[in-house]
C-alpha positions as CSV (number, residue, x, y, z in Angstrom):
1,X,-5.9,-34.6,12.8
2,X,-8.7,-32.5,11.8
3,X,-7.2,-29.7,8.7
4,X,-9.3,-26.9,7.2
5,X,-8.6,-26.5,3.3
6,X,-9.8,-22.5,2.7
7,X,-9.6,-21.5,-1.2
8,X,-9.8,-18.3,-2.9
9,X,-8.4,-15.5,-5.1
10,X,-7.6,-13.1,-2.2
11,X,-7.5,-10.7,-4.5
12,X,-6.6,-8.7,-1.9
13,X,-6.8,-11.0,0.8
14,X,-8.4,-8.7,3.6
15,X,-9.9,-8.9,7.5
16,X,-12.7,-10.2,6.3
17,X,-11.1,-13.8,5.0
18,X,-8.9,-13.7,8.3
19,X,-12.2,-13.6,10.5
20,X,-13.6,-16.0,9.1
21,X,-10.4,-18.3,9.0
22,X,-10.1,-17.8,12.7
23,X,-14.0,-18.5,13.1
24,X,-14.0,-21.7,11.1
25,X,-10.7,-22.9,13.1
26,X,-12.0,-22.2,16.2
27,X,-15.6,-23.6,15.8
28,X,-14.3,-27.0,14.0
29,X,-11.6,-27.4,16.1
30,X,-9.2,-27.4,13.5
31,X,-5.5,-28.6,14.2
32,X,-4.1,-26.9,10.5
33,X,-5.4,-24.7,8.3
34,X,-4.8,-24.7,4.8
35,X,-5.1,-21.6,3.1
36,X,-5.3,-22.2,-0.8
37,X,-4.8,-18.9,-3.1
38,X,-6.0,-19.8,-6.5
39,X,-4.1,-19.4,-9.7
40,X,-6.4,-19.8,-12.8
41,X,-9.9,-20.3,-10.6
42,X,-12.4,-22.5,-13.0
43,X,-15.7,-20.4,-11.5
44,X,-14.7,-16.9,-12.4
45,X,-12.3,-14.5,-14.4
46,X,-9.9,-12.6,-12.6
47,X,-10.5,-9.0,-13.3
48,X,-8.2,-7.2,-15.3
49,X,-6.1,-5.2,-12.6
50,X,-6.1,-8.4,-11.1
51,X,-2.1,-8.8,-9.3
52,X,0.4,-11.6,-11.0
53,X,-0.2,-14.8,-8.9
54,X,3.1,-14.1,-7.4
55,X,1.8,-10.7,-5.5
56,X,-1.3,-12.4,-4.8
57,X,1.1,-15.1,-2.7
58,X,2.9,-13.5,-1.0
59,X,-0.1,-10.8,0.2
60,X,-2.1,-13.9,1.3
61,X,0.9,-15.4,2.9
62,X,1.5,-12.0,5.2
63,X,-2.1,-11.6,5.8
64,X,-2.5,-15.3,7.1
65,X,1.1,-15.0,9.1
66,X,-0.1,-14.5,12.1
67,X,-2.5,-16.8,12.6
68,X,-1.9,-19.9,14.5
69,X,-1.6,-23.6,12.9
70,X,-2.0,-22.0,9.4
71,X,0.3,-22.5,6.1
72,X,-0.3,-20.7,2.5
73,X,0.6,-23.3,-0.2
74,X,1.2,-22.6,-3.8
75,X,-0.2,-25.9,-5.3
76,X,-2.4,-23.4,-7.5
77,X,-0.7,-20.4,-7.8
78,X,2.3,-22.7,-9.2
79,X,-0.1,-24.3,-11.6
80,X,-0.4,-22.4,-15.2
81,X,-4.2,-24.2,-16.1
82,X,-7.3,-24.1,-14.4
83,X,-7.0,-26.0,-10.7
84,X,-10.0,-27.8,-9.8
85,X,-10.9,-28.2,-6.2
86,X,-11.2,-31.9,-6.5
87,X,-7.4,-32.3,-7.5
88,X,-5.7,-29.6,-5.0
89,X,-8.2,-31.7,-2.2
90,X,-6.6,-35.5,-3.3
91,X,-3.2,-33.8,-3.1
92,X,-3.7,-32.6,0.4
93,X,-5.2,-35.8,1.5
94,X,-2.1,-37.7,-0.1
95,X,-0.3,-35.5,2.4
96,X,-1.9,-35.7,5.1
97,X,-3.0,-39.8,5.4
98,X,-6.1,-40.3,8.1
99,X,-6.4,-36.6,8.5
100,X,-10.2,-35.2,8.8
101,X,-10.9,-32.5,6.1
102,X,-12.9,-29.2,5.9
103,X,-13.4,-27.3,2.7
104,X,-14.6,-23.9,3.9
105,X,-17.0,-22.6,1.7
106,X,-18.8,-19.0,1.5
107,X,-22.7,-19.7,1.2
108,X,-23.5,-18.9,-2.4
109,X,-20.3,-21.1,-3.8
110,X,-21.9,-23.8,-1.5
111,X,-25.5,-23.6,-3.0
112,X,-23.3,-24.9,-6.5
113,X,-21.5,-27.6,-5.2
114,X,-22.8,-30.7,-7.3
115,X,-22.3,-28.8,-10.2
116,X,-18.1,-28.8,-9.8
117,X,-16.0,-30.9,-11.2
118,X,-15.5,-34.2,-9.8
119,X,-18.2,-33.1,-7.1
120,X,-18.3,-37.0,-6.0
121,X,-14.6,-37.4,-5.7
122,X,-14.8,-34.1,-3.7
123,X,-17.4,-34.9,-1.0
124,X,-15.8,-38.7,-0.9
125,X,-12.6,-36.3,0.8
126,X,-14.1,-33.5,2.8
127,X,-17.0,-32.5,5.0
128,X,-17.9,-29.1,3.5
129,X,-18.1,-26.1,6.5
130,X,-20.1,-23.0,5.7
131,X,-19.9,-20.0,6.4
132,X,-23.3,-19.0,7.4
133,X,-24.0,-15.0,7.9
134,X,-27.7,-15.2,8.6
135,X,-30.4,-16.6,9.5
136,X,-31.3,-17.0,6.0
137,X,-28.0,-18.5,5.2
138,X,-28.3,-21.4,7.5
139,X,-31.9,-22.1,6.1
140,X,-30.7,-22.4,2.6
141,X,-27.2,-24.1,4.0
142,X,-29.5,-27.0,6.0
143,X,-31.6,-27.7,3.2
144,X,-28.9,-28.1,0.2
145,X,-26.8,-30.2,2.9
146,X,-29.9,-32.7,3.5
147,X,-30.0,-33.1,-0.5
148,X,-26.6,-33.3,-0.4
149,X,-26.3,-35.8,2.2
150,X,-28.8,-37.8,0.7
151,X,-27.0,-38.3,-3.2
152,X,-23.3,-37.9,-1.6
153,X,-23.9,-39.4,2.0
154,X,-22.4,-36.5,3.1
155,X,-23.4,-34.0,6.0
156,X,-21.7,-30.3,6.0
157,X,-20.9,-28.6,8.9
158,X,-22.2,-24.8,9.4
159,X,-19.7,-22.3,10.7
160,X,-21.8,-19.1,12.0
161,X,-19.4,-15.9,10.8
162,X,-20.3,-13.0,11.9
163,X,-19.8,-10.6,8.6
164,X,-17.0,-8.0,8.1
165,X,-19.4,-5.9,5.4
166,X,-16.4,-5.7,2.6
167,X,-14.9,-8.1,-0.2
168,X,-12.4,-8.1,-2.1
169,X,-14.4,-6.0,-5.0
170,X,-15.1,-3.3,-3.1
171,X,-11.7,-3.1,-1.8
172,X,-10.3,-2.6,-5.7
173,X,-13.0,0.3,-6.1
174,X,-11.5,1.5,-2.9
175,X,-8.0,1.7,-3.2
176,X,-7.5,4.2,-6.3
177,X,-9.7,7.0,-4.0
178,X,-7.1,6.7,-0.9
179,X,-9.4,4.1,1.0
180,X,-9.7,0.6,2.6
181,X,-6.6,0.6,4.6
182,X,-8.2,-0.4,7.8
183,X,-9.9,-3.1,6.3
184,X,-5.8,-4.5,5.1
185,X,-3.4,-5.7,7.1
186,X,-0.8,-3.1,7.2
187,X,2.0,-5.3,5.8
188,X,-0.3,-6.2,2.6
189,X,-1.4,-2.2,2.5
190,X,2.2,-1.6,2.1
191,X,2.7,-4.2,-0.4
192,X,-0.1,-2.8,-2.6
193,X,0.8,1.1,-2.5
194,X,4.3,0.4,-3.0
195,X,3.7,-1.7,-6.2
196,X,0.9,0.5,-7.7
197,X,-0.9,-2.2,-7.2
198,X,-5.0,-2.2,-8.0
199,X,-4.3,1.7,-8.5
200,X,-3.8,2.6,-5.2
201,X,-3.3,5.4,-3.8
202,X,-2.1,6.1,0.0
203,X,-4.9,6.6,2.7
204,X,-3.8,10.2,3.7
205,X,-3.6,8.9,7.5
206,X,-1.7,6.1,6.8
207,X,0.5,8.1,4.7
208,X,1.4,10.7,7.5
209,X,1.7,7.8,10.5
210,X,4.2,6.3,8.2
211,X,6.1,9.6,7.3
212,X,6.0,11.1,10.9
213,X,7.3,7.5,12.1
214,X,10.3,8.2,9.7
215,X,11.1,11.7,11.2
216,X,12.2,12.8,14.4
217,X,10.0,14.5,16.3
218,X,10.7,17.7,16.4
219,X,10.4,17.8,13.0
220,X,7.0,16.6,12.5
221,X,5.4,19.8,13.3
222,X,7.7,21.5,10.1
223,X,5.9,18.5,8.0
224,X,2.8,19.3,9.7
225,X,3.2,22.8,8.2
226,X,4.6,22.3,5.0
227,X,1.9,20.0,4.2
228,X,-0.9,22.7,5.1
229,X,0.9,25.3,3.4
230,X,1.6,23.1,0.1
231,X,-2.1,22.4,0.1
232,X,-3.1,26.3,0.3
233,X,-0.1,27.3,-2.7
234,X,-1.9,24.5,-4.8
235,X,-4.8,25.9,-4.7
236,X,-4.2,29.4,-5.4
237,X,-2.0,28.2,-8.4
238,X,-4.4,25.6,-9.4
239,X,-2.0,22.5,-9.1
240,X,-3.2,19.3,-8.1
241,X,-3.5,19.7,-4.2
242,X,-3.0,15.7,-3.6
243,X,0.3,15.8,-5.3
244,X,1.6,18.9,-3.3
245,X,0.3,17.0,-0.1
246,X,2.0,13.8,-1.0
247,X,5.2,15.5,-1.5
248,X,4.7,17.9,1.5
249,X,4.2,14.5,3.8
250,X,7.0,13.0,2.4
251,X,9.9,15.5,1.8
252,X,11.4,14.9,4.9
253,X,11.5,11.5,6.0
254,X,15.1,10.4,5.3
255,X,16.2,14.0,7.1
256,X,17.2,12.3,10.3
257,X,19.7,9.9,8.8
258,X,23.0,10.6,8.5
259,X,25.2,11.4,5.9
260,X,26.5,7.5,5.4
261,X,23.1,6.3,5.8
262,X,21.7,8.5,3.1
263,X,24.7,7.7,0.3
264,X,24.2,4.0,1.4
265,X,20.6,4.2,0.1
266,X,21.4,6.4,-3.0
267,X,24.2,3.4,-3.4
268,X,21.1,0.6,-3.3
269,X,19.5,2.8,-6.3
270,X,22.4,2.6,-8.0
271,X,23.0,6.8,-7.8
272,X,26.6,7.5,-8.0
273,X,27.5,10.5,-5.6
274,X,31.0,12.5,-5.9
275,X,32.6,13.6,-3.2
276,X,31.3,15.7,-0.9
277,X,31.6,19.1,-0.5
278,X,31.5,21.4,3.2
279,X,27.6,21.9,3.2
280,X,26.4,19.0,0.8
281,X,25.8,16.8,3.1
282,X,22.6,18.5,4.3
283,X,21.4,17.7,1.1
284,X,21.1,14.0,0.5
285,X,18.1,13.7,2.2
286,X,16.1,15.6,-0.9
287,X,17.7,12.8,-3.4
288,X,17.1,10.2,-0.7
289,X,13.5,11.1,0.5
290,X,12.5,11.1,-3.5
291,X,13.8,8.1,-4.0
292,X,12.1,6.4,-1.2
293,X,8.4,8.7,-2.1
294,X,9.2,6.9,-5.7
295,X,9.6,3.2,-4.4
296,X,8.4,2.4,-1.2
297,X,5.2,4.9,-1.3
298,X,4.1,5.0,-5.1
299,X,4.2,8.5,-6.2
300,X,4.1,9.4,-9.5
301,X,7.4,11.1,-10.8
302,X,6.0,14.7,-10.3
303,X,6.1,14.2,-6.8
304,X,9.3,12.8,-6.5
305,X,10.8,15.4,-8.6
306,X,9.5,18.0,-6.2
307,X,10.7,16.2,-2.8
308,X,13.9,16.0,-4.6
309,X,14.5,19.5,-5.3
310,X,12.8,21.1,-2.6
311,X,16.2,22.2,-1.1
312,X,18.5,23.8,-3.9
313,X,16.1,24.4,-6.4
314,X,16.8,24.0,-10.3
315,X,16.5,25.2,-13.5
316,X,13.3,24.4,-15.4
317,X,11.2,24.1,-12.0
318,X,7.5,22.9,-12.6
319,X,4.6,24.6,-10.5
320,X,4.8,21.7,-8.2
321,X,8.4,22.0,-7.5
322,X,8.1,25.9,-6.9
323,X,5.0,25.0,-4.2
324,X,6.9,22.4,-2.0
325,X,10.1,24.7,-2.1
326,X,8.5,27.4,-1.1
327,X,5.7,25.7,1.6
328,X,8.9,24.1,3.0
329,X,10.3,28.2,3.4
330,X,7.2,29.9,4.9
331,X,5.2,26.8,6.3
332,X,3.7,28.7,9.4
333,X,5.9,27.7,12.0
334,X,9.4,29.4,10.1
335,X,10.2,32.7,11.9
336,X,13.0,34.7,9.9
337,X,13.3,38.2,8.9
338,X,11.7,38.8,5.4
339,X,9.4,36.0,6.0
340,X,5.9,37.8,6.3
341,X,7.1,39.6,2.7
342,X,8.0,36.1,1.2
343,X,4.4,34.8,2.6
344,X,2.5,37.6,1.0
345,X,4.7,37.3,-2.3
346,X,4.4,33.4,-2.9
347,X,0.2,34.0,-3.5
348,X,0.6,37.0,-5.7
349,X,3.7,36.0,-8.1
350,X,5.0,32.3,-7.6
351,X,8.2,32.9,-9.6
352,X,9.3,36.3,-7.9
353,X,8.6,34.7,-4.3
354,X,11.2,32.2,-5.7
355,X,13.4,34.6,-7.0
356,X,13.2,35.8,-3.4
357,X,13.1,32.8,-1.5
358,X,16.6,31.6,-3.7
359,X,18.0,35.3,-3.0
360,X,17.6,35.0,1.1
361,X,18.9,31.5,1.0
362,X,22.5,31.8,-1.2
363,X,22.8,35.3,1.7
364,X,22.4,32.6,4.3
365,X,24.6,29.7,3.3
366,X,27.5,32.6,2.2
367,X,27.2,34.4,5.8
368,X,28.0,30.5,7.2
369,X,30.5,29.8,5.2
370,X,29.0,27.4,3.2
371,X,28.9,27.5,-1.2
372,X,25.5,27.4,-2.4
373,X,24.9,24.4,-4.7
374,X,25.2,25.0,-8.5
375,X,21.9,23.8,-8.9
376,X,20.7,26.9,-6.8
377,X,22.3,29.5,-9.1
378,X,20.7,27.5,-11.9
379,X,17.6,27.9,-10.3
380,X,18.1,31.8,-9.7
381,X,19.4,32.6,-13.0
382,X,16.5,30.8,-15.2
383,X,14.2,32.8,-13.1
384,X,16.2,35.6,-13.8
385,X,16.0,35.2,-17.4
386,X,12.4,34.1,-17.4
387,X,11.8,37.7,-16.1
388,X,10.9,37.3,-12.7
């Protein structure tokens, strides 16, 4: 049985570590790989956004889950010291009697080999494999492998990679400026933005393929809208314009679902609902799109308060708030009478395009039949008494 052993911090594990994987596997014929994530790694410090071993887990596990003949184990992440190569190695070998082992090794950690711990017990276990992206590489690869072969009577094995140009550094400069999806798998992108993790923020394109995915699609042209409008009010008011877009994209994306579907998920948050009343039922969504903006997508609590009250309104709205209400009333594609007037107003006086915007809406709901939700007249009359 021939087993690959391929350490690291994945920290975030990335297309570039799953190339080579499938490179090294391919090229030595491996029948298992091993991928290692370290815990405490004895070479390095782990920098300090650095994820809790946990995270780090169970991103390299979905990374590496669909590749063929491959495991993730936890011998190191489950260890609170420093693991040492040399031990994880023996316990593997323990495992797996009379198998033939591989340590995959980048170039430059190779070039250091004798000078880790319990290097002789090490190369007594495995035939180190290297990842070689150059010519250059191999060079320096064949000539520390003859010196090594002739103190450890060992010979290591190059494995020609072509390079993905990224690493795991660049990635966590990346992720806080809404890039370096592509280079994630989508499962451990999702993992990352909705744990805040390395300060991520969504990739705007990634952002809107997951929100329109969550709509029907009818309704992805309103988003569409109410995104480009959002962006334009922000501007002119001088609000943060990625926060308005955030909350444009996702203000929505529970709208589809049904009434029970919606209280089922304000249920899993542990939001207690009274009973319904004729009309309230079209309003969930706001409570239940915030909710999922807040937990599954990372926004900050700005942004979820304005998905959640982009409906009714309320007293005591911020800027933000007052934007996605309003881009969600006149986005471009809305057609009503008064419109043009509300268009015109929301650029010149935010609060008395509200006032307006509130006005035409409780006319609506009363001509249907329907009782305009207290949290709309709260909305109207702090307007009212702000002056507007």
């Amino acid at each position: 049985m021939r087993v690959g052993i391929y350490g690291g911090t994945f920290n975030p594990p990335h297309v570039g570590h799953l190339k080579s994987a499938k490179t090294a596997a391919d090229q030595l014929e491996l029948d298992l790989l091993i991928v290692v994530p370290s815990g405490v790694p004895p070479h390095k410090q782990l920098p300090d956004n650095t994820p809790s071993a946990d995270a780090r887990l169970y991103m390299t596990s979905s990374a590496f889950s669909g590749l063929m003949n491959t495991v993730v184990i936890d011998i190191e992440i489950k260890n609170p010291g420093v693991s040492y190569c040399a031990d994880t190695v023996n316990t593997i070998k323990d495992k797996y009697t009379g198998a033939e082992l591989f340590l995959l090794l980048g170039t430059d950690m190779f070039l250091t080999l004798d000078l880790w711990m319990n290097c002789e017990s090490l190369l007594s276990a495995v035939t180190p494999a290297v990842f070689s992206r150059s010519t250059e590489d191999s060079k320096k690869i064949a000539n520390y492998s003859k010196a090594l072969q002739e103190q450890y009577n060992v010979l290591a094995r190059t494995v020609t990679n072509k390079v993905v140009e990224i690493s795991s550094s660049q990635l966590r400069e990346m992720l806080p400026n809404r890039m370096g999806a592509e280079y994630l798998s989508d499962q451990v992108y999702a993992y990352i933005i909705k744990n805040k993790l390395y300060g991520a923020k969504p990739c705007w394109n990634w952002l809107r393929t997951r929100a329109h995915s969550m709509l029907n699609p009818d309704r992805i042209p309103h988003v569409e809208g109410c995104e480009e409008e959002a962006v334009r009010l922000a501007e002119r008011w001088s609000v943060d314009v990625d926060d308005a877009r955030e909350a444009a994209i996702l203000h929505d994306i529970t709208k589809k679902l049904g009434a029970e579907d919606n209280l089922a998920i304000l249920r899993e948050h542990g939001v207690k609902i009274n009973e319904l009343v004729k009309g309230e039922e079209k309003l969930l969504h706001s409570k239940t799109a915030a909710l999922l903006a807040l937990t599954e997508f990372g926004v900050s609590e700005a942004v979820a308060d304005a998905i959640e009250w982009h409906t009714t309104g309320k007293a005591g709205m911020t800027k933000l708030s007052k934007i996605i209400y309003l881009a969600d009333y006149i986005e471009p594609k809305r057609d009503f009478e008064g419109v043009d007037v509300l268009r015109a107003l929301s650029y010149e006086n935010l609060d008395s395009a509200m006032k307006m915007g509130i006005e035409i809406s409780i006319a609506d709901m009363k001509s249907r039949g329907i009782v305009p939700n207290q949290a709309t007249f709260d909305a109207l009359n702090d307007l009212q008494i702000g002056g507007a």
